[in-house]
GUKEMI-244173 format. One record per residue (C-alpha): x, y, z negated. Coordinates in steps of 0.02 Angstrom, whole numbers, plus 32768, in hexadecimal, padded with zeros to 4 digits. Example, Ala and Ser with C-alpha at 12.3 -4.5 7.8 and 13.67 -1.06 7.14 Angstrom:
GUKEMI-244173
82677F1F7E7A 82AC7FCB7E9B 
This chain:
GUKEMI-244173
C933357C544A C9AE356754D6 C9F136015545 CA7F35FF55D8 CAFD363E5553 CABF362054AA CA5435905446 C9E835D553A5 C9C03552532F C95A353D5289 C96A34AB523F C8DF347151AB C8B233F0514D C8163397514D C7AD341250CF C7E6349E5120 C87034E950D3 C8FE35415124 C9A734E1510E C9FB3545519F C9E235C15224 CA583615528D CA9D362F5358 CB2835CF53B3 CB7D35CA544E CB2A356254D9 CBD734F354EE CBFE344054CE CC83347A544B CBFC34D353E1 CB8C345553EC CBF433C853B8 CC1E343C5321 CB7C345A52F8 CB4F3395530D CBD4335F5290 CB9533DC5211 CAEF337051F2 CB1133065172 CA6232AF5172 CA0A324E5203 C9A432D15262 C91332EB52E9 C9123374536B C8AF33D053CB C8E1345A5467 C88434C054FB C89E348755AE C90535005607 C98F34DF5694 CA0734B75613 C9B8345555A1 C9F433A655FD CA9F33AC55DD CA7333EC552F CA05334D551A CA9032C6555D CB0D332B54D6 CAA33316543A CA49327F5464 CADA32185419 CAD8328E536B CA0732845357 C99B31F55313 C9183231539D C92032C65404 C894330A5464 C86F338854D9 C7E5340754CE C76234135569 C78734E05596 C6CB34EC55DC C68434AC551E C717353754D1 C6B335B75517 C688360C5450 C73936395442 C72536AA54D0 C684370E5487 C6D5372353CE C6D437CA5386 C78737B65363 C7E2375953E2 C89F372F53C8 C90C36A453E4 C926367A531E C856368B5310 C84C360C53A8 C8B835925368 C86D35A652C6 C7B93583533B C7FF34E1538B C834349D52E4 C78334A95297 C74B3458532F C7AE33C35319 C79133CF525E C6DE33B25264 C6F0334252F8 C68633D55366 C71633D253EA C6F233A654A6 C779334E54DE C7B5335A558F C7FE32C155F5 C8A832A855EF C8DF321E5665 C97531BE5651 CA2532225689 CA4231AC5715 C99B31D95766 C9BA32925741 CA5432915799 CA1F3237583A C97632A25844 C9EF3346583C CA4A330A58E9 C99E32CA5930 C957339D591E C9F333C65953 C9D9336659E6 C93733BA59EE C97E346359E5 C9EA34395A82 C96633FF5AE6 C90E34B15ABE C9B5350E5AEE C9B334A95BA4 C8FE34D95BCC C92B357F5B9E C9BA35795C27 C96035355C92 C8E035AD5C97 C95E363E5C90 C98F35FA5D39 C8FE35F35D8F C8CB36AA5D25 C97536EB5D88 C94E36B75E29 C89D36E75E21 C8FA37A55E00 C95A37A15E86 C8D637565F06 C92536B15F22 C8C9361C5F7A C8E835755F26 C8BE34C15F1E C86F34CC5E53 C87333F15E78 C92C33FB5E90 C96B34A95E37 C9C534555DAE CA1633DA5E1A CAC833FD5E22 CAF233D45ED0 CA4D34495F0C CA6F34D45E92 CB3434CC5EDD CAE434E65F99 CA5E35675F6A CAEA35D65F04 CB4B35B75FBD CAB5361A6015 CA9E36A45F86 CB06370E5FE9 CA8637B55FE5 CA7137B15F1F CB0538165EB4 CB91379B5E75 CB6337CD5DAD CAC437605DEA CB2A36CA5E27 CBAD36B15D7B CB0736C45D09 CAB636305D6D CB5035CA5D79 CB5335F95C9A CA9E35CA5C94 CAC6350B5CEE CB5F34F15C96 CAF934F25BED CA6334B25C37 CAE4340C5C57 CB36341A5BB9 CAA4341D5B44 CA4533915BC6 CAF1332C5BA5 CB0A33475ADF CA4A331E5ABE CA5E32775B2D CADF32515AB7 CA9F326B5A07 CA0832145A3D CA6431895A83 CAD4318259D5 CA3B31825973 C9E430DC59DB CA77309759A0 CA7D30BA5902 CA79301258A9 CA10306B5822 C98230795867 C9AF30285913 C9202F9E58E3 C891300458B7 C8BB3071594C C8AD2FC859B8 C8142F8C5971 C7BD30365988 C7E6303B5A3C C7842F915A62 C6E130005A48 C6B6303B5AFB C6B930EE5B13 C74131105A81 C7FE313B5AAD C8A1314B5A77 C88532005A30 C7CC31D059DF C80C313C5999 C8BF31A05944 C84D32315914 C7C431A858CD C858315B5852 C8B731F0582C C835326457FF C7C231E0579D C86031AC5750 C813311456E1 C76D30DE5721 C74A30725688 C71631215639 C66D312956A8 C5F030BF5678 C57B30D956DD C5703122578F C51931BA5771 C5A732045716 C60531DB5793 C5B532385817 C5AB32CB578A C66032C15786 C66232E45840 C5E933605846 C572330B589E C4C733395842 C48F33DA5803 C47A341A574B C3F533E156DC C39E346B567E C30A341B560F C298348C5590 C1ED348A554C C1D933DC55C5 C1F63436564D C29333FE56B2 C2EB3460572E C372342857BE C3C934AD57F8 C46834B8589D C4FB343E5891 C540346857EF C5F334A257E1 C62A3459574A C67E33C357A3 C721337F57EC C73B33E55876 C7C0339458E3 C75A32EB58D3 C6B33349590D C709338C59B4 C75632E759E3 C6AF328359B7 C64D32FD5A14 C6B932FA5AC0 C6B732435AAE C604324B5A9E C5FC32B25B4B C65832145BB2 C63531785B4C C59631435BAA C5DF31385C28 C64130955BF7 C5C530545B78 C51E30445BA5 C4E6302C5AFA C52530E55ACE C4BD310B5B8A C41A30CD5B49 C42831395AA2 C46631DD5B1A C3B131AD5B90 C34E31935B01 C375321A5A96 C374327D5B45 C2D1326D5B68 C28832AC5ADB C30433355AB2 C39A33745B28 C46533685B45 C4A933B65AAE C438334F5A2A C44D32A85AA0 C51432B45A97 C4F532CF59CC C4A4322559DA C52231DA5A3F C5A6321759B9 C54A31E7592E C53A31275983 C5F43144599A C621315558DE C5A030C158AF C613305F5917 C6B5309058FF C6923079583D C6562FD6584A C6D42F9F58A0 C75F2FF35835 C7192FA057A6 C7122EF657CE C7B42F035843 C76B2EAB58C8 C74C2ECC599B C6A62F1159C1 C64C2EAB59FE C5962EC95A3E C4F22E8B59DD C48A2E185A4E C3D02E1D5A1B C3842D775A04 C3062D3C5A7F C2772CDD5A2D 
């Protein structure tokens, strides 16, 4: 049971009994203490939390097998009568005991590491449309008239500060603050994405992925680094689970019920896939004809769905067989 500052542990053996249970620090020191003091080869089991990662890549070496519990399946430690960290630990190791534990996905560090820049990245694209709408937000304020088109051009947002001569000069230095971020975060983003094309990695599934029409730079990192290993879906409908492209399944009595887009999914993949969805007819007609057809019969927000599910079908086909895309001609008889 992993916390910020401290790790609770219970460590049994495979009928149950206790052979140790106790609290220690949640530093590498401790845990390479605690490592050495197992004499015989062991299995373990924690929750997913921010930390557990670095955790994982510590003890991975010490284990036989190390696994990582799914925290939406860990949900009956949180409606326990008594709820501590010793009892939760104590929880997890039954779990794992009786081979009842979810596990969660842990992809390998290498892939961790690169899709921690690539949300970073995303986080400073965020921060720049935030500027940028502070700006115009400031000028609407003060009753400014200005180009939207051009606004975050520097040479037109020099000449329109120029002729912001009625307008208090408090107004001026937090538009000139807003641009200068609005350029740095533009200018550190175009950077860690162009670091991560680059990355020799994943530089050739990235390439590969971009010879679907319609898919990107940005689709194609966020396709690799948030699947991680795409050997682990076998089938495409778990893919598009993954992405949260379908909706929930609740089945009873024979009746079956479909409710909204579930949330249980990858949520950074979803976002991408569905703005991708939004603009990749436009460059594939095959991805046009599923936006008309399913169009016609339903309306925008279920057609993109169908363009992003036709999206993932493709992208994991061609990430498995690591070849280009290349279109299916239908045989004329």
């Amino acid at each position: 049971d992993i916390h910020k500052k401290t790790i609770a542990f219970c460590e049994k053996r495979v009928d149950g009994s206790i052979v140790e249970q106790n609290t220690i620090p949640s530093t590498r020191n401790a845990l390479k203490i605690w490592a050495s003091q197992r004499k015989n080869p062991w299995i373990g089991a924690m929750e997913a939390t921010m930390f557990t990662g670095w955790i994982y890549d510590y003890l991975l070496p010490f284990a036989t097998e190390l696994k990582v519990g799914h925290p939406a399946m860990l949900k009956s430690m949180q409606v326990a009568k008594n709820k501590n960290d010793r009892s939760d630990a104590e929880h997890i190791a039954d779990l794992l005991r009786c081979n009842l534990l979810y596990e969660c996905y842990m992809a390998p560090e290498y892939i961790r590491e690169l899709r921690r820049i690539l949300r970073f990245r995303n986080l400073m694209v965020k921060e720049s449309t935030k500027m940028k709408n502070k700006t115009s937000g400031i000028l609407m304020e003060v009753g400014a008239q200005y180009n939207k088109s051009k606004l975050h051009g520097q040479r037109y947002f020099n000449e329109l500060l120029d002729t912001l001569d009625y307008v208090p000069a408090s107004v001026t230095e937090l538009l000139r603050f807003c641009q200068m971020n609005t350029s740095h975060f533009t200018t550190l983003q175009k950077q860690l994405t162009k670091g991560l094309i680059k990355n020799k990695d994943i530089a050739e599934r990235v390439k590969l992925l971009m010879t679907i029409p319609g898919v990107g730079e940005i689709t194609a990192l966020t396709w690799v680094l948030e699947i991680g290993e795409v050997e682990r879906f076998t089938r495409i409908s778990r893919a598009i689970s993954y992405c949260g492209l379908c909706s929930a399944q609740s089945e009873s009595a024979g009746v079956n019920k479909r409710g909204p887009i579930s949330k249980k999914r990858n949520k950074h993949l979803q976002t991408v896939l569905v703005e991708a969805a939004k603009l990749a007819p436009r460059w594939n007609s095959q991805l046009a004809e599923v936006y008309d057809k399913e169009f016609a019969t339903g309306n925008r927000n279920s057609a993109t769905l169908a363009v992003a599910r036709k999206l993932v079908a493709y992208m994991l086909s061609v990430d498995k067989n690591q070849t280009a895309f290349q279109i299916r001609r239908t045989a004329v008889a």
